[in-house]
Biotite code that builds the C-alpha atoms (Angstrom):
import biotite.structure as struc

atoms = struc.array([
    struc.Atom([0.000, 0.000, 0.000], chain_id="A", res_id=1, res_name="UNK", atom_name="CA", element="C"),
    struc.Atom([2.843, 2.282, 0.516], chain_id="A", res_id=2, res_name="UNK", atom_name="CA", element="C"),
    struc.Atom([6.732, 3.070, 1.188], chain_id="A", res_id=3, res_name="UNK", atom_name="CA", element="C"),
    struc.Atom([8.723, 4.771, 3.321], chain_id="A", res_id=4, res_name="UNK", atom_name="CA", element="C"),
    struc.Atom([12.151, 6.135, 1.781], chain_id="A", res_id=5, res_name="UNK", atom_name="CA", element="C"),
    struc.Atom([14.571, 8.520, 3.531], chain_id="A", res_id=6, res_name="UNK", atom_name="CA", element="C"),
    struc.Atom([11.141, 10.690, 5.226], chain_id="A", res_id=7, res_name="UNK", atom_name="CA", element="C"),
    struc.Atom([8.938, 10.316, 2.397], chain_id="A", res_id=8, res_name="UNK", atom_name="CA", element="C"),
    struc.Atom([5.669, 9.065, 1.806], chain_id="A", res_id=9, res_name="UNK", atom_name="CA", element="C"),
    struc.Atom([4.400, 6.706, -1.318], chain_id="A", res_id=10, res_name="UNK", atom_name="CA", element="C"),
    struc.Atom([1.513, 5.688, -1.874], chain_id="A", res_id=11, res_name="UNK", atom_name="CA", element="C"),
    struc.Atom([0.233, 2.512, -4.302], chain_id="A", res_id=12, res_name="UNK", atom_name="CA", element="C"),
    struc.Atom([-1.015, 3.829, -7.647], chain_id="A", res_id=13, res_name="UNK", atom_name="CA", element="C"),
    struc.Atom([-2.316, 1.840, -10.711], chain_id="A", res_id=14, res_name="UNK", atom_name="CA", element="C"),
    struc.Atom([-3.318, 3.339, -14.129], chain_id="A", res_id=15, res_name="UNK", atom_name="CA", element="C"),
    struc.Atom([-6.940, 4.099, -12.376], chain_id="A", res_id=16, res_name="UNK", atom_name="CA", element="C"),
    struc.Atom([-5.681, 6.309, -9.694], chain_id="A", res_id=17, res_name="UNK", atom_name="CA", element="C"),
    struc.Atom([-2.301, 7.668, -11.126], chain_id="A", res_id=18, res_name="UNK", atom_name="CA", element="C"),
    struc.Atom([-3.358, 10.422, -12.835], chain_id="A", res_id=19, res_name="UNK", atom_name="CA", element="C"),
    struc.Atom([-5.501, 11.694, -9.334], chain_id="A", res_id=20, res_name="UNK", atom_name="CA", element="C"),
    struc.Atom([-1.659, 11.355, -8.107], chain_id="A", res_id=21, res_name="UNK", atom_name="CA", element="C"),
    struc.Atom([-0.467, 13.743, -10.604], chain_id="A", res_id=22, res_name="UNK", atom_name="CA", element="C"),
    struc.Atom([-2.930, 15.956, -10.804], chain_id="A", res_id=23, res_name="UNK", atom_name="CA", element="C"),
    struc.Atom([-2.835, 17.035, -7.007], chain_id="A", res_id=24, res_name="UNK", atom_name="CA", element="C"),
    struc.Atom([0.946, 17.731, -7.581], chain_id="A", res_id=25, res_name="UNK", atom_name="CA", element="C"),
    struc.Atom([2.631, 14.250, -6.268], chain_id="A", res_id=26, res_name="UNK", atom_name="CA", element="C"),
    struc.Atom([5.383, 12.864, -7.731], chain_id="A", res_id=27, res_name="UNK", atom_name="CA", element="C"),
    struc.Atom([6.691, 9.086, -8.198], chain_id="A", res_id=28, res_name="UNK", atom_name="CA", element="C"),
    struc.Atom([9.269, 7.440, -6.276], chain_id="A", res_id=29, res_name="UNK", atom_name="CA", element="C"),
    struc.Atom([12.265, 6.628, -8.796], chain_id="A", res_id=30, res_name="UNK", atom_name="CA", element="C"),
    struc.Atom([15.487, 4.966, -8.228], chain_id="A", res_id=31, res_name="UNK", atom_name="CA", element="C"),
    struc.Atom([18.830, 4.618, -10.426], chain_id="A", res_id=32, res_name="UNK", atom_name="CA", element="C"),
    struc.Atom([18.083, 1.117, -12.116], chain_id="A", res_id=33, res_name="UNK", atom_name="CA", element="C"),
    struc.Atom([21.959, -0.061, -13.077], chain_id="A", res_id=34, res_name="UNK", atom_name="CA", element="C"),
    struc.Atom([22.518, 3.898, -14.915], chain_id="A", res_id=35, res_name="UNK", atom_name="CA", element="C"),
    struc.Atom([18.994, 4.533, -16.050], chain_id="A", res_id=36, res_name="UNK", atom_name="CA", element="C"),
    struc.Atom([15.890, 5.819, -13.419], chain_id="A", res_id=37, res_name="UNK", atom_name="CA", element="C"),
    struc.Atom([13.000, 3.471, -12.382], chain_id="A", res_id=38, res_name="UNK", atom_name="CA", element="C"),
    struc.Atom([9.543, 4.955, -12.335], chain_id="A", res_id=39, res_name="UNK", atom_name="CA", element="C"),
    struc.Atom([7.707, 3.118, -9.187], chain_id="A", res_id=40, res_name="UNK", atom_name="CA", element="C"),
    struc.Atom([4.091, 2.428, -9.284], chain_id="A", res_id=41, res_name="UNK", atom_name="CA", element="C"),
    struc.Atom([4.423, 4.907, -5.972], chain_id="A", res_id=42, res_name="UNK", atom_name="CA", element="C"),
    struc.Atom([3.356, 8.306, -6.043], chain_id="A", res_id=43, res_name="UNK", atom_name="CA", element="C"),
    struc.Atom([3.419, 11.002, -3.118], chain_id="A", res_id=44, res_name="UNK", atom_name="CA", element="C"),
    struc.Atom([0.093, 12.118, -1.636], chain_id="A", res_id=45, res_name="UNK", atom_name="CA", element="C"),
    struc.Atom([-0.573, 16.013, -2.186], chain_id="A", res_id=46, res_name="UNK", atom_name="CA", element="C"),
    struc.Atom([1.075, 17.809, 0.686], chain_id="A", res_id=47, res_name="UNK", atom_name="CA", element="C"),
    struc.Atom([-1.908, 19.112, 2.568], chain_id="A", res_id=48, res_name="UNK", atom_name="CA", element="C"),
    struc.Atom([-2.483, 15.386, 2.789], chain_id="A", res_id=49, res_name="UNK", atom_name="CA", element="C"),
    struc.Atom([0.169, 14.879, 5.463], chain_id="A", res_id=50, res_name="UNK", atom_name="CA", element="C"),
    struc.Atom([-1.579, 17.239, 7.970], chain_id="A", res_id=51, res_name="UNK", atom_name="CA", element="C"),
    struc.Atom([-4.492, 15.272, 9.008], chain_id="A", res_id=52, res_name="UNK", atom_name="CA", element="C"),
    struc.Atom([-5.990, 11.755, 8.970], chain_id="A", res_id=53, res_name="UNK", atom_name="CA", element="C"),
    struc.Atom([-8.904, 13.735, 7.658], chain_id="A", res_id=54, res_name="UNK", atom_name="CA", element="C"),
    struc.Atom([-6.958, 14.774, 4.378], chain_id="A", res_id=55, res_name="UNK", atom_name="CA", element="C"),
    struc.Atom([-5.014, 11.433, 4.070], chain_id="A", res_id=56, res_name="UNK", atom_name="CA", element="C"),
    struc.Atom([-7.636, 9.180, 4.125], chain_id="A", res_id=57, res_name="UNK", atom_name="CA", element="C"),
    struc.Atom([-9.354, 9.538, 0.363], chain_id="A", res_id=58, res_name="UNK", atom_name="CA", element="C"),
    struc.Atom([-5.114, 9.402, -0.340], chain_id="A", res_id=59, res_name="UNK", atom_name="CA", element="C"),
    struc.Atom([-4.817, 6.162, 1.603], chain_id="A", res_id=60, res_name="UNK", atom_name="CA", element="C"),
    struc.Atom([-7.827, 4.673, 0.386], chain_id="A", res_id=61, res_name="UNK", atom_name="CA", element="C"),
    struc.Atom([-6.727, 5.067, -3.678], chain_id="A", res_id=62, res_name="UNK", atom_name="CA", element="C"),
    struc.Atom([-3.548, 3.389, -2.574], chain_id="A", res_id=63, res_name="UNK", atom_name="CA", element="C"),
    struc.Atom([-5.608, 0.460, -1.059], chain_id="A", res_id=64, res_name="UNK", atom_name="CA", element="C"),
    struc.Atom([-7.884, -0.160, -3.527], chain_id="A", res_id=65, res_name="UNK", atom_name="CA", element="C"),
    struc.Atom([-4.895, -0.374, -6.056], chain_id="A", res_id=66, res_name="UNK", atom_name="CA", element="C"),
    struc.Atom([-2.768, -2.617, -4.119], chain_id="A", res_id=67, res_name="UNK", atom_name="CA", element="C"),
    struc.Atom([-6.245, -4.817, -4.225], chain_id="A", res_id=68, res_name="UNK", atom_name="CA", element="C"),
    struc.Atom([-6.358, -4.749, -7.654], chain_id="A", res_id=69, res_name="UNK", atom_name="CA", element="C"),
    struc.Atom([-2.857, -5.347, -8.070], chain_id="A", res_id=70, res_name="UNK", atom_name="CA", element="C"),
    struc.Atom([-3.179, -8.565, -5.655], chain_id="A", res_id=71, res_name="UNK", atom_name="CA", element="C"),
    struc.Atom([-6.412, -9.597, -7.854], chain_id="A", res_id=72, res_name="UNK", atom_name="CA", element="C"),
    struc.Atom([-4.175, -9.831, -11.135], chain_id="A", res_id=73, res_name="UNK", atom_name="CA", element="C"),
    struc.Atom([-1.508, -11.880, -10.180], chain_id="A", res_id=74, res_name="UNK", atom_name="CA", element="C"),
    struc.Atom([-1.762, -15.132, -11.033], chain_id="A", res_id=75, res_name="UNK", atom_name="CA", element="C"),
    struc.Atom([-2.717, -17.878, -8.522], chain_id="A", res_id=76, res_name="UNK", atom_name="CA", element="C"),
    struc.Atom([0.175, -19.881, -6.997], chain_id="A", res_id=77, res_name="UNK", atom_name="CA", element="C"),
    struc.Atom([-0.843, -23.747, -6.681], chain_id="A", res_id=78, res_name="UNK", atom_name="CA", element="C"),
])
């Protein structure tokens, strides 16, 4: 549902809730993959987010509901 790296928040995104991301001026986690960056399926909730449970909640709950979707796609192990 979400990461922790060096003080920041991200959350889960998918391609139904990324663009909400993106829109309310978050940004994705990347890392340097071997020389070249890796875009994370993680995005930062808007700042005003991180002031309230209130304001973090609709933020949290995207983030759920795509880590659900993401679990719902993988394939079954037997």
């Amino acid at each position: 549902v979400g990461l922790e790296v060096e003080g920041g928040l991200y959350l889960k995104t998918d391609d139904r809730t990324r663009a909400a991301f993106a829109e309310a001026g978050g940004s994705p986690f990347v890392y340097d993959g071997k020389g070249k960056p890796i875009v994370m399926r993680y995005w930062t909730p808007p700042e005003e987010a991180m002031d309230s449970p209130e304001a973090m909640r609709p933020w949290a709950r995207l983030a759920l509901e795509a880590a659900q979707r993401a679990a719902l796609s993988r394939p079954v192990k037997k």
